[in-house]
C-alpha positions in Angstrom: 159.7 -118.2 -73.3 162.1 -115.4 -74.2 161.2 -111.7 -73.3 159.8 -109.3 -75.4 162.1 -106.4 -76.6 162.0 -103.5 -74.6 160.3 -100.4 -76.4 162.3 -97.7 -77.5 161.0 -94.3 -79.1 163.4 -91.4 -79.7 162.5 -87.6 -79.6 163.8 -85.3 -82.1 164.9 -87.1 -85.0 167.9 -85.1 -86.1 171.8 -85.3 -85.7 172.6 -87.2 -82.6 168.6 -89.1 -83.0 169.3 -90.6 -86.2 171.6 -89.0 -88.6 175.3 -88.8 -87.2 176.5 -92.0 -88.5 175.8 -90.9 -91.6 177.8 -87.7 -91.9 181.6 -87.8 -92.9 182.3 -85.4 -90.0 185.7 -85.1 -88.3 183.8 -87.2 -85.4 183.8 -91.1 -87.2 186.7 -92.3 -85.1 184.2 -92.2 -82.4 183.0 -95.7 -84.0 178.9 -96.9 -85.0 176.5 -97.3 -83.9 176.0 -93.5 -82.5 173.0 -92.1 -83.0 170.2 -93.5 -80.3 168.2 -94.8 -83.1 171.1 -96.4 -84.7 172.0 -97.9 -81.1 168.4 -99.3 -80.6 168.6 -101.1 -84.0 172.4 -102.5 -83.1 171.5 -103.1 -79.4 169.8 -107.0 -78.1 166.8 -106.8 -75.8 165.5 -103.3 -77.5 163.4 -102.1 -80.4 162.8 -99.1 -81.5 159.3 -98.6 -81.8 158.6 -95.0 -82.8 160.5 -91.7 -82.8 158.8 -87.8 -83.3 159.8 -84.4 -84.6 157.9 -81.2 -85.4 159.6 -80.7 -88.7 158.6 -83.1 -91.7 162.0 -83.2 -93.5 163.3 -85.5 -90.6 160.5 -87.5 -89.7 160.1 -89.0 -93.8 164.3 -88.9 -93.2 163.6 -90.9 -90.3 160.6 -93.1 -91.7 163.2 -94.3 -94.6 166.5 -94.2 -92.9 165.2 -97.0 -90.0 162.1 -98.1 -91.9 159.3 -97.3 -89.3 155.9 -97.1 -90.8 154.9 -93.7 -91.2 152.4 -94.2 -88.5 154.9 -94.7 -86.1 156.7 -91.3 -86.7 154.7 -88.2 -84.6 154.6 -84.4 -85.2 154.1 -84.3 -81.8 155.5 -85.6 -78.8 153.3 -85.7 -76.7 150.9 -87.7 -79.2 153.5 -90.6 -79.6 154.1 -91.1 -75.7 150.1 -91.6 -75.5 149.7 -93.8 -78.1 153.1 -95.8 -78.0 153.9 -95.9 -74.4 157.5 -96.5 -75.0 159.5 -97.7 -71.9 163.0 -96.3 -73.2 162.7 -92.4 -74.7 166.0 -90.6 -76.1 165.6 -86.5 -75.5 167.8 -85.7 -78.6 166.2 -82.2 -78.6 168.0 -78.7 -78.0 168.4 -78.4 -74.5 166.6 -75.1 -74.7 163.4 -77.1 -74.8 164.7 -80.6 -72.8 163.4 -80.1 -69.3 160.0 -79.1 -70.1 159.7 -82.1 -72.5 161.2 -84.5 -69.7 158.8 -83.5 -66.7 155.9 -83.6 -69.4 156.5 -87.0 -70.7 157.3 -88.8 -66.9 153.6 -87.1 -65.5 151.9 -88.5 -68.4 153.5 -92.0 -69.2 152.3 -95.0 -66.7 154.9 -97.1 -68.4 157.9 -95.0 -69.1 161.0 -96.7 -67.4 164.3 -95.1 -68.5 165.2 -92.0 -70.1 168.5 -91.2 -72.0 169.0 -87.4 -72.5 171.0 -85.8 -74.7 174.0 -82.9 -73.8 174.2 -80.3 -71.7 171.4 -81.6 -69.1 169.3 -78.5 -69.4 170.4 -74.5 -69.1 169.6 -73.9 -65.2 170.3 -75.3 -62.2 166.7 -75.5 -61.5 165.9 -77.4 -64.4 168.3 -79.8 -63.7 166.8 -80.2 -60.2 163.4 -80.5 -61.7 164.2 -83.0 -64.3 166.8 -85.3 -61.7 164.0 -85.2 -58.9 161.2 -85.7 -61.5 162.9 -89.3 -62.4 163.4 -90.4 -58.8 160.0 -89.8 -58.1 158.7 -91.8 -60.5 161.6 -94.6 -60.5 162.3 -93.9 -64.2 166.3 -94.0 -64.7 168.0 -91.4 -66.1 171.0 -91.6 -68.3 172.9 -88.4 -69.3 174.5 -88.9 -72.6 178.0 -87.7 -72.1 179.1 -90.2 -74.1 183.2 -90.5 -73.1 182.1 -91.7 -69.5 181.0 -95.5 -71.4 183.8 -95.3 -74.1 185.7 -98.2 -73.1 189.1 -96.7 -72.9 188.1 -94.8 -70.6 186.2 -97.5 -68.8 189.2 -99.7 -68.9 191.1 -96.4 -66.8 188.1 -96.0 -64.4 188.9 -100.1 -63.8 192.6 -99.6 -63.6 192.1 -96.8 -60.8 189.8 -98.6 -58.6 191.9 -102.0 -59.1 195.3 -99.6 -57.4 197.2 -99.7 -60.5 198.5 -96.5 -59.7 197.9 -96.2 -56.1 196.3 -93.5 -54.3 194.5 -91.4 -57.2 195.9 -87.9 -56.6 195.6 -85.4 -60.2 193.1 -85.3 -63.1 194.4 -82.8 -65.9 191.7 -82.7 -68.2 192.2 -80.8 -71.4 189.9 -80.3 -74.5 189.3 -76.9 -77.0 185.0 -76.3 -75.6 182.5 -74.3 -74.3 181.7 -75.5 -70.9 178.6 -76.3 -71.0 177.9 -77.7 -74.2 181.0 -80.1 -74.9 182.2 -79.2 -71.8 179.4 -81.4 -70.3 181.8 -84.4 -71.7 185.0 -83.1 -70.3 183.2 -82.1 -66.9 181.5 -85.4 -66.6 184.7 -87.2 -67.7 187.3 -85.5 -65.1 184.3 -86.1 -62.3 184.1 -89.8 -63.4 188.1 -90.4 -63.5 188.2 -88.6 -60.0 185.9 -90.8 -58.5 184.1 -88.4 -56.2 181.6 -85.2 -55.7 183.3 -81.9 -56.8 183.2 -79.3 -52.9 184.7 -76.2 -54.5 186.6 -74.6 -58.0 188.1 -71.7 -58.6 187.6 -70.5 -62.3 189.3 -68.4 -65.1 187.0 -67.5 -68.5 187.9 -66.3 -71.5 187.5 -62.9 -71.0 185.0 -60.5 -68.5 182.9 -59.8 -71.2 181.9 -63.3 -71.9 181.8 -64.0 -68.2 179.8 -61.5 -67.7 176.9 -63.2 -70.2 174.7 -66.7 -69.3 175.6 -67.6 -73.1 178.2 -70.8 -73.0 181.4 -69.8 -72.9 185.1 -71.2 -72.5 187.3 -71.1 -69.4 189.8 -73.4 -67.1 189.7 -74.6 -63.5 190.7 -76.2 -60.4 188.7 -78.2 -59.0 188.6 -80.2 -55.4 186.8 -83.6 -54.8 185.3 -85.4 -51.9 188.0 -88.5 -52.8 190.6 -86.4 -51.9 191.1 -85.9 -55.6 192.1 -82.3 -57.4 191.9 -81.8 -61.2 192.6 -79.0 -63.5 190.8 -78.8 -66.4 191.1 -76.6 -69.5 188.2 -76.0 -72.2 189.8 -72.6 -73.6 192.2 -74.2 -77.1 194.2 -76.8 -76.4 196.5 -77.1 -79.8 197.7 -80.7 -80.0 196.7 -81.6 -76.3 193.1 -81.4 -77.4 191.0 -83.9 -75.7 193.8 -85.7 -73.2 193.5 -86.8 -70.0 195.7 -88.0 -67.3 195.4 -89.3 -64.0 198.6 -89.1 -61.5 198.1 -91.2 -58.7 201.2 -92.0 -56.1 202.4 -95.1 -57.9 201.4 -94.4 -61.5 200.0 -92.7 -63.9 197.7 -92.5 -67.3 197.9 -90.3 -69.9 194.9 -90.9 -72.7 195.8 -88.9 -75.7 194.2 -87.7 -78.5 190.5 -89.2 -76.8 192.1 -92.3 -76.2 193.8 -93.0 -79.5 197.1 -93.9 -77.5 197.3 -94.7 -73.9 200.7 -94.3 -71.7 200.4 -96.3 -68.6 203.4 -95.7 -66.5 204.1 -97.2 -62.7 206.7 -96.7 -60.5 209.3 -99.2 -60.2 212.0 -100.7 -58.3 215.2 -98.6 -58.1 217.6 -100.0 -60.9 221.0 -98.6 -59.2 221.7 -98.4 -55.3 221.0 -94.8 -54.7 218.5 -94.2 -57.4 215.0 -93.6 -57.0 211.7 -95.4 -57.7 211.9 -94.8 -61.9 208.9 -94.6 -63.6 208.7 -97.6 -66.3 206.0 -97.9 -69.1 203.6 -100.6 -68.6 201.7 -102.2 -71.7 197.7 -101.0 -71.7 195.6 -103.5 -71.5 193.5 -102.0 -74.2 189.9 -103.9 -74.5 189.9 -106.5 -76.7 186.4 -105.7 -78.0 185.6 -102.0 -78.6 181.6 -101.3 -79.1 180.7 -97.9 -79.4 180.5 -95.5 -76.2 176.4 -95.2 -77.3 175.6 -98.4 -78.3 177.5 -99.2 -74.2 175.1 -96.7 -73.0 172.1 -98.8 -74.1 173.6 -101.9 -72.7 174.2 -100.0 -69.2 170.5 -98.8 -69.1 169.2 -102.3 -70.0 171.2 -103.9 -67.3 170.2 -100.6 -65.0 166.7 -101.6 -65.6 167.4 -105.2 -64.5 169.5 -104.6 -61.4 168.7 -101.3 -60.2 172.3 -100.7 -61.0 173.0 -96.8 -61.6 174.3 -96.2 -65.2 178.3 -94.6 -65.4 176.8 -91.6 -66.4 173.3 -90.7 -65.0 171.2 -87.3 -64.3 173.1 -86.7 -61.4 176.2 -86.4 -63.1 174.4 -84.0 -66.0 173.6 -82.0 -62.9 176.7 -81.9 -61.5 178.6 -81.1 -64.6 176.5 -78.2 -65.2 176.6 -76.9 -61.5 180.6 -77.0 -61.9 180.6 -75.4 -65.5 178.2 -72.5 -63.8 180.9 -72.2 -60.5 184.0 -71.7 -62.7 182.2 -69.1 -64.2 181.1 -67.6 -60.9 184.5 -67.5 -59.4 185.6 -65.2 -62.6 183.0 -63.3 -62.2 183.4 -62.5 -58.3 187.5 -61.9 -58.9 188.9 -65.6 -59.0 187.4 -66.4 -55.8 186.8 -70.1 -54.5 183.2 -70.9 -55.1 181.7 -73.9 -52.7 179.1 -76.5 -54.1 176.5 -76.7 -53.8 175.7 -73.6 -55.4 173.1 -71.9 -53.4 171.2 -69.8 -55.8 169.2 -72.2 -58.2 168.8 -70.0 -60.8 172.3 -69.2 -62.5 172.2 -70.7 -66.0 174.2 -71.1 -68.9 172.6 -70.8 -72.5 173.9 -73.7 -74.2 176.3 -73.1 -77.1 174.1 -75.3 -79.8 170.8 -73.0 -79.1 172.8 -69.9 -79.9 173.4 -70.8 -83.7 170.2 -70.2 -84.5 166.9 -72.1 -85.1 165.6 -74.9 -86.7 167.1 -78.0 -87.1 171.5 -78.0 -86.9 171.6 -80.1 -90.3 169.5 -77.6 -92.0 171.7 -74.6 -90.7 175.0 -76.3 -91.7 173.0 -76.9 -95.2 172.2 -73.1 -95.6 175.4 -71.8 -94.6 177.7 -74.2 -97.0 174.9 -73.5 -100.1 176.1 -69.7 -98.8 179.3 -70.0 -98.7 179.8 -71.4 -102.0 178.0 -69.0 -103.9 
């Protein structure tokens, strides 16, 4: 007797919930299926069952796009969890209101068995705490959808490392044009996963004083140390054409992903050619996957086989947590005069507003709507 589909529902039915692979946005070489519900539909062993939003321009959006009954689609939250008991919920939601829905919907539903949140994890360190301890309580996995750590470029890297392709890992440059806490939740989550290891301490440079001085996301660079013995630099202030590359020095090899993986140098350290010489470096052929699914439609594969195995997904709530607690340290250490900050941070409360929630209410796609009918006026 083959198993039912596991139930998926998806809250807040906007951009990264339903409508992304729609847009013509400079973001389509990231590949479809990318929006949760998108990956539900594309995904084997998952439906998706229902999906909610307060505001009723994206619910009938919603109702049409992925052809849910009407029924199915909730003004409220809180209303579809009770009456659909999904086992798989997307938080696609600002994270100004992320936490509080999380801990709301793992007291109330018996059945709940995975969440996948949307980025940055929440704005304080408390929150993240609150939503990371909430899940282990109640055995409900938590994946945190920074999407680059189950692109399979960089998967294929992350295999390449641990196989000792290039030795003893040693350097992660990480650079990409950001605020820290909003896409800078990929590019933190992304050096952490590449460096194999928890980060101890940073040392941090932002933008300016002024900025530092706010909790509203901002840009800045860092160097950071990890438990594997691993430092990284990593640069979120504009990036001209090194904009989103990554490379990974270890003491035989190395890996440069440029461009977010578009080309791949993979270099190892050879024989000496002349008596005399020393160990060249020689360029080594990528072993690029042959099949290359979408970083979100892997994330739902990795939670399904989470749910089987126990297995922890590449990217869970831990890693939102930590991603946030280094974004907040290199922020700290401008703001105490370039000092090195330890982690764990100590005081619970420090917080960075996330870049999205400061563009103003309401729905993104309705803002971006606005200000083009604006601007050509």
């Amino acid at each position: 007797m083959s198993k039912q589909p596991i139930r998926a529902a998806v809250i807040g039915l906007g951009r990264m919930g339903s409508t992304f692979d729609d847009e013509a946005s400079p973001y389509r070489y990231m590949g479809k299926p990318h929006a949760h519900a998108a990956c539900y539909q594309a995904a084997d062993g998952v439906t998706l069952a229902a999906g909610a939003d307060p505001h009723a321009g994206q619910r009938e959006a919603f109702v049409k796009r992925w052809g849910l009954n009407h029924d199915r689609v909730y003004a409220d939250y809180r209303e579809m969890v009770e009456r659909e008991r999904p086992e798989i919920v997307s938080l696609c939601t600002t994270a100004k209101s992320r936490a509080r829905i999380l801990l709301e919907i793992v007291g109330t539903n018996a059945g709940l068995r995975a969440i996948w949140a949307e980025k940055p994890i929440a704005f304080s360190l408390t929150e993240a705490d609150q939503m990371v301890d909430a899940c282990r309580q109640a055995s409900v996995l938590l994946a945190f959808g920074a999407s680059r750590c189950w692109d399979s470029v960089y998967n294929r890297i992350r295999d390449l490392i641990d196989l000792g392709e290039i030795g003893q890992p040693l350097q992660v440059n990480a650079f990409a044009g950001c605020r820290l806490s909003h896409n800078g939740s990929h590019l933190l989550t992304l050096t952490r996963y590449l460096a194999g290891g928890d980060c101890q301490w940073v040392f941090g440079a932002m933008e300016s004083d002024e900025e530092a001085r706010s909790d509203d996301d901002l840009a800045g660079n860092g160097y950071l140390q990890f438990d594997s013995g691993v430092q990284a630099f990593v640069r979120s202030m504009p990036c001209s054409v090194a904009d989103w590359e990554i490379d990974v020095i270890g003491t035989e090899g190395r890996i440069r992903a440029i461009n977010d993986g578009e080309e791949v140098e993979f270099w190892k350290r050879g024989t000496p050619t002349l008596p005399g010489r020393r160990r060249e470096p020689s360029r080594q052929i990528f072993p690029r996957p042959r099949v290359s699914e979408s970083a979100n439609l892997r994330t739902v594969q990795n939670i399904l086989t989470g749910l089987e195995t126990g297995e922890t997904p590449n990217c869970d709530g831990e890693a939102g947590r930590k991603a946030l607690e280094i974004a907040i340290a290199l922020r700290e250490s401008h703001r105490r005069d370039g000092v090195r900050i330890n982690l764990p941070l100590a005081d619970r409360s420090l917080r960075i507003n996330s870049w999205e929630t400061l563009q103003g209410e309401g729905p993104a796609i309705i803002r971006r709507r606005h200000a083009t009918e604006a601007a050509n006026k």
